[in-house]
C-alpha positions in Angstrom: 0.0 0.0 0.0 1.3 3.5 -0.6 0.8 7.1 1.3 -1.5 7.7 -1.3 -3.7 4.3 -0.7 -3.4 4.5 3.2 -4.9 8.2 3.2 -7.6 7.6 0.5 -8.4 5.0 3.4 -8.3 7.1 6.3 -9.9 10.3 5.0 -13.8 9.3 5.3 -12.9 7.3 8.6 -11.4 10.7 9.6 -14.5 12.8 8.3 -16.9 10.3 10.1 -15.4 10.1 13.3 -15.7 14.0 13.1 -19.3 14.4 12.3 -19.8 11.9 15.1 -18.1 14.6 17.6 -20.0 17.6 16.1 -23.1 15.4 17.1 -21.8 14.0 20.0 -21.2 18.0 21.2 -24.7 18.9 19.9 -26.5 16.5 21.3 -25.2 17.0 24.3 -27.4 20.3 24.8 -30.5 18.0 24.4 -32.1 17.3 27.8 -33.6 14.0 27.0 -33.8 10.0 28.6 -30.7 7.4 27.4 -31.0 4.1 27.5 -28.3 2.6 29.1 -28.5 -1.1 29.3 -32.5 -1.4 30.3 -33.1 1.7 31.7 -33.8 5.1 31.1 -31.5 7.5 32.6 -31.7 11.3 32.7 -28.4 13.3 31.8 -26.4 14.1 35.0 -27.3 17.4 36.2 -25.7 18.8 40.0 -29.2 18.3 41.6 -28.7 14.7 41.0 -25.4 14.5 41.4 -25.7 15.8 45.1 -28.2 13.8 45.8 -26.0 10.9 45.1 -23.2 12.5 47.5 -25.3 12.7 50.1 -26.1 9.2 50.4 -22.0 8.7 50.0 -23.0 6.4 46.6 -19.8 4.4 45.3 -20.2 5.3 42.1 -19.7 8.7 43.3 -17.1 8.2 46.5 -15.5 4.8 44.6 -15.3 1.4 46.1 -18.0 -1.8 45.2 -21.5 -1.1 45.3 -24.5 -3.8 46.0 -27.6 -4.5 44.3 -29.7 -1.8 46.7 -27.3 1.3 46.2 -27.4 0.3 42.4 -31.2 0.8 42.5 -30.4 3.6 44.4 -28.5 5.3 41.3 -31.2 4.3 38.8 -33.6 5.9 40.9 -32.4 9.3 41.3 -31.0 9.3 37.2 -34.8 8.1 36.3 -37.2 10.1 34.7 -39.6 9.3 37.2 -37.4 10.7 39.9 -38.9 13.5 42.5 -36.9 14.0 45.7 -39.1 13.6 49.2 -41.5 11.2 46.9 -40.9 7.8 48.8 -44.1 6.0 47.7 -42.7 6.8 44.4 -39.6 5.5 45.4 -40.6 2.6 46.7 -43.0 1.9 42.9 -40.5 2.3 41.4 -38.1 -0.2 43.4 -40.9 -2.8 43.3 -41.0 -2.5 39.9 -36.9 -3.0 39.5 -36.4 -5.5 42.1 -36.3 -8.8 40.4 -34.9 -7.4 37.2 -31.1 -8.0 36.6 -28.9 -5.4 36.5 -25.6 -4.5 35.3 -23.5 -1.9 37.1 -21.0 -1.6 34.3 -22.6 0.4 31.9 -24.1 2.6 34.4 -20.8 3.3 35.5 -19.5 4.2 32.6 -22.6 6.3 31.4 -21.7 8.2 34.4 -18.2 8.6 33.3 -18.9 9.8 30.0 -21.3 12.5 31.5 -18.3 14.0 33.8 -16.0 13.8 30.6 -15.0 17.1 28.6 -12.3 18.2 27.3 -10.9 19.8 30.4 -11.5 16.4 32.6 -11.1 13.8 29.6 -10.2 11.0 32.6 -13.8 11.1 33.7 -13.3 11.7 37.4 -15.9 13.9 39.0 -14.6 17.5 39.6 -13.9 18.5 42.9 -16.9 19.6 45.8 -16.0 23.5 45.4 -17.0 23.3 41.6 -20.7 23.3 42.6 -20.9 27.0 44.1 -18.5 28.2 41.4 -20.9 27.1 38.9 -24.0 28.6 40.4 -22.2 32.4 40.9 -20.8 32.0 37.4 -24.5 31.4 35.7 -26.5 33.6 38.1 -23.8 36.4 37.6 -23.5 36.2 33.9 -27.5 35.2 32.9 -29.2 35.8 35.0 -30.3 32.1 36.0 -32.2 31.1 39.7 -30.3 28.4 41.3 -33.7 26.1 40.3 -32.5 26.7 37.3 -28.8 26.2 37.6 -28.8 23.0 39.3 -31.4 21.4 37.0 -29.4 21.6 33.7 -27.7 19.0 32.6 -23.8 18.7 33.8 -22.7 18.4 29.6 -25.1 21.7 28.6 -23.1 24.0 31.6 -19.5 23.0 30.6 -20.0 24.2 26.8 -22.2 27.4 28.2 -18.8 28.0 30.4 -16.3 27.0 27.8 -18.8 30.0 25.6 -18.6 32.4 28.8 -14.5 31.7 29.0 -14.0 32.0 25.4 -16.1 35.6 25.1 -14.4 37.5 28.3 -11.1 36.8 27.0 -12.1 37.4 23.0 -11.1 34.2 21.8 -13.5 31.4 20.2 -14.9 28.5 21.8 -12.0 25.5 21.4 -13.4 22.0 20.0 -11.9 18.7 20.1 -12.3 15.5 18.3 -11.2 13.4 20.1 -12.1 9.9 17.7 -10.9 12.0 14.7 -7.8 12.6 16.2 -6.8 9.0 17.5 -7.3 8.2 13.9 -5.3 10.9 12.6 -2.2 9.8 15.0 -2.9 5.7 13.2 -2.4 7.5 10.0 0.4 9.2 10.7 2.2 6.3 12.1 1.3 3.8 9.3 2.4 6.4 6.5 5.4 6.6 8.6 5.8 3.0 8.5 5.4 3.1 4.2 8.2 5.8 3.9 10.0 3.8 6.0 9.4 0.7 3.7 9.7 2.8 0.6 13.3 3.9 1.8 14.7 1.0 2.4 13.5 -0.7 -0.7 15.4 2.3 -2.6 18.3 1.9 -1.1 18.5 -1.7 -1.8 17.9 -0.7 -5.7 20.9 1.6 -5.6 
């Protein structure tokens, strides 16, 4: 295969993985249910996300969870969700209780929602962010904390990214990050046919 070969190969690859970034980024301002595994789960917002800290949940604080704190998670992320609602609650566990489930993919659905560009490792920021967040979007729109802590975690770190990139006149910076893993294969298999193509030359010599 030549350079020419390997990158008529890798340029749709390339442009696909980048329109499925775009999206990814877009979507991500849509409020709306995800299924993950068999159940529905609402995007993270810090309402939830404290409510989950106050129980000390392990997919929050780390360490092994059981079946009940799993239920626990699925609970507060549902649709259905409404805080001081234990008859709801307790429907809703009824309903979930002999159903298997898998902490795995909830896990890593709640990764994914922490992960941005500024915390790509997935780890939840740290407790101070919370108030930070709250003066930020009350001081620059004008938002009630209602309001602030029911928007999704993914929707207020692109409006902040927008908010850093206007007070210091630069544009909003966007990643891709699939585009750019296959970008680096490229580079390294074209390196690998020059590489080739140079030692066959000098063999011709």
């Amino acid at each position: 295969m030549t350079s020419a070969e390997l990158w008529e190969e890798y340029r749709p690859r390339i442009a696909e993985a980048r329109e499925a970034d775009r999206r990814e980024v877009q979507l991500s301002l849509v409020s709306v249910p995800e299924l993950v595994g068999r159940s529905w789960l609402m995007p993270m917002n810090i309402a939830r996300l404290l409510y989950l800290e106050a129980i000390n949940h392990p997919f929050i604080a780390g360490g092994d969870s059981t079946r009940e704190e799993v239920l626990d998670f699925l609970w507060i992320m549902s649709p259905e969700f409404k805080a001081g609602r234990p008859e709801l609650a307790k429907k809703f566990f009824r309903r979930y209780w002999f159903r298997r489930v898998d902490a795995v993919p909830l896990q890593q659905y709640l990764a994914s929602e922490f992960a941005t560009e500024g915390n790509a490792d997935g780890k939840p920021p740290e407790p101070q962010w919370v108030a930070k967040l709250v003066d930020v979007f009350a001081s620059e729109y004008g938002w009630s904390e209602a309001e602030i802590l029911s928007i999704s975690l993914k929707r207020l770190f692109r409006y902040g990214d927008a908010i850093v990139a206007r007070h210091g006149n630069t544009s909003v910076d966007w990643n891709s990050p699939r585009a750019d893993k296959l970008k680096h294969e490229y580079i390294l298999k074209a390196a690998e046919i020059q590489k080739r193509d140079k030692a066959e030359s000098t063999r011709t010599e």
